[in-house]
PAFIFI-108745 format. One record per residue (C-alpha): residue in one letter; x, y, z. Coordinates in steps of 0.05 Angstrom, whole numbers, padded with zeros to 5 digits, always signed. Layout:
<atoms>
AXYZ ...
</atoms>
This chain:
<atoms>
X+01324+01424+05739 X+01357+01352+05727 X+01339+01339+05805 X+01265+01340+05779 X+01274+01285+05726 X+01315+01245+05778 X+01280+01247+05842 X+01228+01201+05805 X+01268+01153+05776 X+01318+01146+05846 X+01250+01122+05870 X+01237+01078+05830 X+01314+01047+05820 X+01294+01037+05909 X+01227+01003+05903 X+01264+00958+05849 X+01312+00935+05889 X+01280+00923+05952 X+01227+00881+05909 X+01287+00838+05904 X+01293+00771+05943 X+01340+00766+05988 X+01362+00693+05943 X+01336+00684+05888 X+01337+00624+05840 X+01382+00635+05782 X+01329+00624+05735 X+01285+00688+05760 X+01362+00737+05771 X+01357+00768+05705 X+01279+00779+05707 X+01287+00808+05769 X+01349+00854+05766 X+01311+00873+05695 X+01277+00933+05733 X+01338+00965+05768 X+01380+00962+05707 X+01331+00994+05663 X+01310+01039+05717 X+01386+01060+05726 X+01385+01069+05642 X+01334+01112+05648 X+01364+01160+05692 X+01436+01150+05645 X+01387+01176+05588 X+01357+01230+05630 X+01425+01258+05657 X+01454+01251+05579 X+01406+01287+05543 X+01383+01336+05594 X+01351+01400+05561 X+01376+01470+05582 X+01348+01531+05545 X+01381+01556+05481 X+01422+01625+05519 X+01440+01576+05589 X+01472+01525+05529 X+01509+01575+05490 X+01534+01605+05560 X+01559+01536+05573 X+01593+01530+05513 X+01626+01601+05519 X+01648+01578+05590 X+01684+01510+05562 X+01727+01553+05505 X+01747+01602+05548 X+01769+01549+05599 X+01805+01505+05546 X+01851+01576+05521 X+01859+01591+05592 X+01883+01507+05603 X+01933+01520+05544 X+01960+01583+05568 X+02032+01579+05608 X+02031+01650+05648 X+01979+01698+05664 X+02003+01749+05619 X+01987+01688+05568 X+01902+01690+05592 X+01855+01704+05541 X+01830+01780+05570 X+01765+01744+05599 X+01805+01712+05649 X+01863+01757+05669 X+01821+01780+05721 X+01781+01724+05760 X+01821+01711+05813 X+01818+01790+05830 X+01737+01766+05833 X+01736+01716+05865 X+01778+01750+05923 X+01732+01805+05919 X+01675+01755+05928 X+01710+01718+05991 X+01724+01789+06018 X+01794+01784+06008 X+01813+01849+05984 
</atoms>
């Protein structure tokens, strides 16, 4: 979904910059590199504050604790119960057992 918002804006961040002179006077630099920087904001902004639907940001969340308990843990016995078992899956998934 993000590609959407940034396909547009890479665009524009290239016809920016190739409106650029090759040398400019020093006078005209920050007028013209005015375009790509806030072009380049823009897509900052976009990337920051992207909007995912309320059950895909919850899932996210969900994902991030149970990483950070699994991070803290020092054995395998020590996994939270949601992740005692996905390297069996992924395995599985790869066709390894």
């Amino acid at each position: 979904m993000l590609i959407i918002y940034l396909l547009p804006v890479t665009f524009l961040i290239r016809q920016a910059a190739q409106s650029l002179p090759a040398q400019p006077g020093l006078g005209r630099i920050l007028c013209q590199i005015g375009w790509p920087i806030a072009a380049t904001a823009l897509a900052i902004m976009l990337g920051i504050f992207s909007f995912y639907p309320p059950d895909v940001k919850d899932d996210l969340q969900t994902t991030q604790y149970w990483v950070q308990l699994g991070l803290q843990s020092t054995r395998t016995s020590s996994l939270p119960k949601q992740l005692q078992n996905v390297q069996k899956k992924v395995l599985e998934c790869h066709g390894g057992l």
